[in-house]
N, C-alpha and C positions, 0 to 999 in steps of 0.2 A: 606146474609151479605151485609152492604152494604158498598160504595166505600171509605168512610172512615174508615172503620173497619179492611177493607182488605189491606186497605195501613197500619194500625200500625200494621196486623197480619204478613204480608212481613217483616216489618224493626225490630219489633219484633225478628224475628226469624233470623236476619242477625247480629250474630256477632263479637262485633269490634265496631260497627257503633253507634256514639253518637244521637239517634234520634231527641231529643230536640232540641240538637246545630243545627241541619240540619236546622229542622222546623223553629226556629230562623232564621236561616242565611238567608234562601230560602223566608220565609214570613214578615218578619220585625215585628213590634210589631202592626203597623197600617197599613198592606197590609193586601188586601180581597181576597187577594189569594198565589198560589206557586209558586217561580221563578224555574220552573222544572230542568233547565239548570245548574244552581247553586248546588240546593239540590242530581241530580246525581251527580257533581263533586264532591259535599260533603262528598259525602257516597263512590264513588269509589276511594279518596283518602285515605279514611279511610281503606277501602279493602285491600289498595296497602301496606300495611306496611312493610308483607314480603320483597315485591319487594326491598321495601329502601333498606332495611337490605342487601340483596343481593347486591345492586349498591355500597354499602359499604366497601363490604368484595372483590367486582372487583376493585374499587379505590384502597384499599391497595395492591391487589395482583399487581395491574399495577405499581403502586410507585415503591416495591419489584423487579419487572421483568427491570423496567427502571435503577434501582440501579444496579441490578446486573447484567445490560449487559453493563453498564460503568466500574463497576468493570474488569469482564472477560476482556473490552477491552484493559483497563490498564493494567493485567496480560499477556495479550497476548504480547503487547508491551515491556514490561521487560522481558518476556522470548525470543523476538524477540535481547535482546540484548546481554543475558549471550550466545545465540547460535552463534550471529557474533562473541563473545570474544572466541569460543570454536572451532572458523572455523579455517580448514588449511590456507585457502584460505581471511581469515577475516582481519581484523585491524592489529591484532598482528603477522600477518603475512607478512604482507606490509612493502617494502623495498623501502632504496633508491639506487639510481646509483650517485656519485658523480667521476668529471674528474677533472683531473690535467691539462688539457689542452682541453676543450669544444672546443676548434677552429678544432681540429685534432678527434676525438671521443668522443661519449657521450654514455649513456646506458639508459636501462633501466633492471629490474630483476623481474622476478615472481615471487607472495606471495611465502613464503617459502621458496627462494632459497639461497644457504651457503651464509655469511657473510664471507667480507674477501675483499683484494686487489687482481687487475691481471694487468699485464703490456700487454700493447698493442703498434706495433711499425706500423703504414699505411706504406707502402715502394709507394703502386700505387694504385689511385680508380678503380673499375670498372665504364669500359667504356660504352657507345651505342653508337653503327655503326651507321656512316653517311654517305650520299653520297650526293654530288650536281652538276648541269649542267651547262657550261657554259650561259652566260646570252642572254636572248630576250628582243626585246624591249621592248613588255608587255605580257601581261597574254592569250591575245585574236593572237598573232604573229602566223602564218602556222607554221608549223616544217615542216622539209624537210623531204620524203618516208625515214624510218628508221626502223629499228627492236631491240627493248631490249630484255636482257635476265637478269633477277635477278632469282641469285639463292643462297640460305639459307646454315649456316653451313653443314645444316645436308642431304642437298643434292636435297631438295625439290626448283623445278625452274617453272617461267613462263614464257614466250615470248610474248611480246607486238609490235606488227607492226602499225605505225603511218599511218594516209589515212582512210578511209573508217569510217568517222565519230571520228577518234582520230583525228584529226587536228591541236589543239592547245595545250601546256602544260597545261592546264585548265582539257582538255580531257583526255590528258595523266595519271596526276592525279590521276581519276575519276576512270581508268582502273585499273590502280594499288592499288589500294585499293580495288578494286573488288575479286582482287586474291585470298587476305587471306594468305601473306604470314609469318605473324607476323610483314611486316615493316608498317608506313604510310608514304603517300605521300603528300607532299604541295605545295605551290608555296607563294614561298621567294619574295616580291616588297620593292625595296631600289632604291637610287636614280640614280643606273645604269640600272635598269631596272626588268624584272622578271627572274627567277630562279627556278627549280626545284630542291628540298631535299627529299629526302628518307632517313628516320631513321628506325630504329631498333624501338620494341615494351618494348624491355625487354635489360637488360645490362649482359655482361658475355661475352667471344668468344663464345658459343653456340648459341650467337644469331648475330653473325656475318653474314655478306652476298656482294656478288659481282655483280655487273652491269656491264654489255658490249654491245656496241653498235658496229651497221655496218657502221654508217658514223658518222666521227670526226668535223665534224660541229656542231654538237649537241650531245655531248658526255657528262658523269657523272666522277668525279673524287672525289676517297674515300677521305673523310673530318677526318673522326676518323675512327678504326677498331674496331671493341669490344671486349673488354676485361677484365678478373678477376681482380678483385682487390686481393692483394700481402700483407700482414702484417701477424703479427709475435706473438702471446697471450702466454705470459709467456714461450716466447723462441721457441714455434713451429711454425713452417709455414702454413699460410692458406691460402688457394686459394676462394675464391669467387665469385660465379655470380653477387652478389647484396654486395650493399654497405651497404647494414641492415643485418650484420650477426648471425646468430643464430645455435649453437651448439660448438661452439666454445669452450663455459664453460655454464656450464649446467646451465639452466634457465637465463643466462644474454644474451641477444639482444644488441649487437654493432652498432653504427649507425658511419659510417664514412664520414666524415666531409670534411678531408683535408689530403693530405699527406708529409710526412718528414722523408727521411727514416732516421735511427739512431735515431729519438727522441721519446723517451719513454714515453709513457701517464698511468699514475695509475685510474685504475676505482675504485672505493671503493663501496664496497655494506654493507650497513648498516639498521640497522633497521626503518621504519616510524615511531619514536615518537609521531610527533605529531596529525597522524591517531589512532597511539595507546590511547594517552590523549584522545581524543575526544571521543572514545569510550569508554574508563572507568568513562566520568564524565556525559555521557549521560544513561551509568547503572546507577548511582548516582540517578541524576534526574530523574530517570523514575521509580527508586526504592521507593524513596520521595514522588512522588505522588500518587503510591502504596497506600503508607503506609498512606498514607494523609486521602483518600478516608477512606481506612478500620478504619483509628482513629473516623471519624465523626460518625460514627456509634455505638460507646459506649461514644464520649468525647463528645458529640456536646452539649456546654454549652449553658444554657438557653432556649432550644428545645429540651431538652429528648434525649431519645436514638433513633437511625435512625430506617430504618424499616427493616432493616435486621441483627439488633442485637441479635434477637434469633435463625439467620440463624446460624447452628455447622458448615456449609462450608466455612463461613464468618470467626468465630471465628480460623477454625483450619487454614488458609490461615495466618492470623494475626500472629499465632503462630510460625508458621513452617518460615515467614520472619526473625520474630527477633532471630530465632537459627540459621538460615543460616548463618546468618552475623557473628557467632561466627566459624566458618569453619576455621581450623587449617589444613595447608596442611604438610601431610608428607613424608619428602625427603627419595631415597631410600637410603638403605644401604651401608654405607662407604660416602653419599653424607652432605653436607651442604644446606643450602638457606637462603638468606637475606629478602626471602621476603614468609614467612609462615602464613598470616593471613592478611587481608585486614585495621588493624592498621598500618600494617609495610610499605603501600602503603600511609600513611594517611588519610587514609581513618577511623573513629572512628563513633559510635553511637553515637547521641544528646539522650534526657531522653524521649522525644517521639516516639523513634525508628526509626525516617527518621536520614538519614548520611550525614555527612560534611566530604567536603578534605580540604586536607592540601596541595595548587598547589605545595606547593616546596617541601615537600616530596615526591609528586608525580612524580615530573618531575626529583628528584635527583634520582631516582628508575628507571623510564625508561633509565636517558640518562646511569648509571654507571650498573644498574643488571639487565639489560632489560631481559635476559633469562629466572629469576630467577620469574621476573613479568608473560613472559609464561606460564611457568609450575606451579604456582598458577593457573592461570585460565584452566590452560587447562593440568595440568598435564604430565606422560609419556605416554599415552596415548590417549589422550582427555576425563580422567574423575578428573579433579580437579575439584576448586570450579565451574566452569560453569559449565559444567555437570552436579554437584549435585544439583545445584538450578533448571538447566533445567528439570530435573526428578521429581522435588517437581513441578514446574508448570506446568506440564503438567498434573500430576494427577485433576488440576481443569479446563487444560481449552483444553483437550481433546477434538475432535470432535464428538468421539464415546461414552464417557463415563466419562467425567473430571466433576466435583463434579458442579462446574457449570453448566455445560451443560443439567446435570441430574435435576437441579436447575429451570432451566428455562422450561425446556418441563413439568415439576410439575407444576407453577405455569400455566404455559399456559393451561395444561389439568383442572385444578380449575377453574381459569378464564372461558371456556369453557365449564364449566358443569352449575357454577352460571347462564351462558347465557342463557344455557337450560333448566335451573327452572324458569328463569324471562318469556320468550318465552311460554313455556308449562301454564305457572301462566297466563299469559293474556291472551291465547289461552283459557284454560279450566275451567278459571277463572271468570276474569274480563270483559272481553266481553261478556259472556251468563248473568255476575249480570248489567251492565252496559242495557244492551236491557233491560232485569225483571226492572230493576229501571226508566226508561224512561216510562215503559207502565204503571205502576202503577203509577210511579208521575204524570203524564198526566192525566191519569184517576180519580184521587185525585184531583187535578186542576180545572177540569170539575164540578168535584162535588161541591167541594166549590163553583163554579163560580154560580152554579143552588142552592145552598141554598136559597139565602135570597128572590127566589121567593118559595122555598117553604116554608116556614116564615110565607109567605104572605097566600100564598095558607091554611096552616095551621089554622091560626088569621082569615081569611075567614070564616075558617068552624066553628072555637069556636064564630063567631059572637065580634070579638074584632077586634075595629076600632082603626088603628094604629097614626093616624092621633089624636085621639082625646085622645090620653097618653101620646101624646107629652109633 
């Protein structure tokens, strides 16, 4: 057979492959021979069609996997926010401290803690113990041979002898701070000269303490003694180390300011409204773009339906938003509520399913039934409407098992197998037709190229002169 033959018995038998168009394309209509280069790409485009097809069906599945981990993470987001409105410790939980006299006490109170007034009376701050010595000329002055003794309320003492490398109040200092007695030491420079102070670490008489020296030359004398602070929280007496009191009234922290004994200061702890606002209009917003997202996906005018319109986890997410928002909470028995469904917050559906508030209903709800706003979101037990939303998103956006999550490891296993047909397809493919196709185009090539001497060669042996038929 020969190398002509054999090249349309090959392409013949391959196909798919438009041999003509190849011929054409590879030889032109006045070339004297095959552009081989050409004519293989020809033919192993044509091969590759599969392939397309494959690269096709990975583009959607990637569009799909891209959509729906915006989704998830929108979802994750809005249930990141029904779960602060469902926390003890969350928005709705947050108080304020207000004083009737900030000069004298202020507060502060942890999420949660009762609402309500306490009268608070300072009679006396707690103190920190001081001591100081009379003055040196400066900081570097000898001290005279001396010995101190400081010793602590609780009975822990050290003795300090000047000389032998303590020599100046500098040194002195250095030494007493070495002890570790709870006080610190420093050295006072004013315009009579230097001075040695010893304080205390911490305020209360527990953290009181005494210094004695064996020569009144250079002797310490108590500045302050330390001691509790003395006030009064709705009539009873309190003694305190620290002027930040805590226990006093459960969950409020006192901070004491100033003292006047007889004058009465009102703390008032009330709710964080405008903590609470901020988080009910950032559910709002984060529900909107929710629902924004999953609208595009069957609404999107003028570009068809999105790419996960036939997604049923897409559609049931859609579904299960616009009932939630219909959540009717019910008071228990023998109780009332002013605020039983997220209309009575002003909160209302627009006709696309994202929400509008209404700020002044809203804020006339926190500042006058803030409790009533509560127990909406969060029930007698932490299962009102948060909760019940929270339960709905989780079912998709679970790490284990949420409608999404099953969603995406689907498409990623798809994605991942197409890969393995395209790879296997060129492996067992296209690469063993692509060499077949090289060696016979080449070889076809050749031949054409050695025709028109055998032409010649031929017209030789019939005795016909080519030259003379010209």
């Amino acid at each position: 057979m020969s190398s002509v033959s054999s090249l349309n018995s090959l392409l013949s038998s391959t196909s798919g492959i438009d041999i003509s168009s190849i011929l054409q394309a590879a030889t032109g209509s006045s070339s004297a021979g095959i552009d081989v280069t050409s004519a293989v790409n020809a033919a192993v485009t044509a091969a590759q069609a599969p392939e397309t097809n494959w690269e096709s069906q990975q583009s959607t599945l990637q569009s799909q996997s891209t959509a729906l981990t915006s989704l998830q993470s929108a979802t994750t987001t809005l249930d990141d926010d029904v779960q602060a409105l469902n926390s003890i410790v969350g928005p709705l939980s947050a108080t304020l401290v207000s004083s009737s006299n900030s000069s004298l006490v202020t507060g502060s109170a942890a999420p949660g803690s009762a609402m309500g007034n306490d009268l608070v009376v300072v009679n006396s701050l707690a103190t920190t113990a001081s001591w100081a010595s009379n003055t040196l000329a400066n900081e570097t002055t000898d001290l005279p041979p001396e010995t101190f003794v400081i010793t602590t309320a609780s009975g822990a003492s050290a003795t300090i002898t000047t000389g032998n490398g303590i020599n100046t109040v500098d040194d002195l200092t250095k030494a007493i701070n070495g002890e570790n007695l709870g006080v610190t030491a420093s050295v006072i420079n004013d315009a009579n000269g230097s001075r040695l102070a010893i304080t205390s670490n911490t305020t209360g008489s527990a953290a009181n303490f005494t210094v004695t020296s064996s020569d009144p030359s250079f002797s310490l004398t108590q500045a302050v003694p330390g001691a509790n602070a003395s006030l009064t929280v709705n009539g009873i007496p309190i003694a305190s180390a620290s002027n930040t009191v805590t226990g006093a009234v459960p969950g409020l922290t006192l901070n004491l300011l100033g003292a006047s004994a007889g004058t009465q200061v009102s703390l008032s702890v009330t709710p964080d409204t405008s903590q609470a606002s901020t988080a009910i209009n950032k559910f709002v917003t984060d529900y909107n773009a929710l629902i924004g997202q999953l609208n595009t996906q069957y609404t999107d005018v003028g570009q068809g339906e999105g790419v996960l319109a036939s997604d049923p986890s897409v559609r049931n997410l859609q579904s299960e938003l616009l009932q939630s928002v219909s959540y009717t909470a019910t008071p228990g028995t023998g109780t009332t509520t002013t605020v039983p469904n997220l209309s009575s917050l002003g909160i209302t559906v627009n006709s696309d399913g994202t929400l509008a508030v209404n700020s002044a209903t809203l804020s006339n709800s926190l500042q006058n039934n803030f409790s009533d706003v509560q127990n909406f979101f969060q029930g007698s037990s932490l299962n009102g409407f948060a909760n019940t939303l929270d339960q709905q998103l989780t079912n998709f956006i679970s790490p284990a098992d949420g409608a999404f999550t099953v969603d995406l490891q689907s498409l990623s296993t798809q994605y991942s197998s197409l890969q393995d047909d395209i790879n296997n397809f060129e492996t067992n493919t296209i690469t063993p037709l692509r060499a077949q196709l090289q060696a016979s185009f080449s070889q076809a090539e050749i031949a054409l190229q050695q025709l028109p001497n055998e032409i010649k060669d031929v017209d030789a042996e019939l005795g016909i002169n080519s030259s003379s038929n010209s």
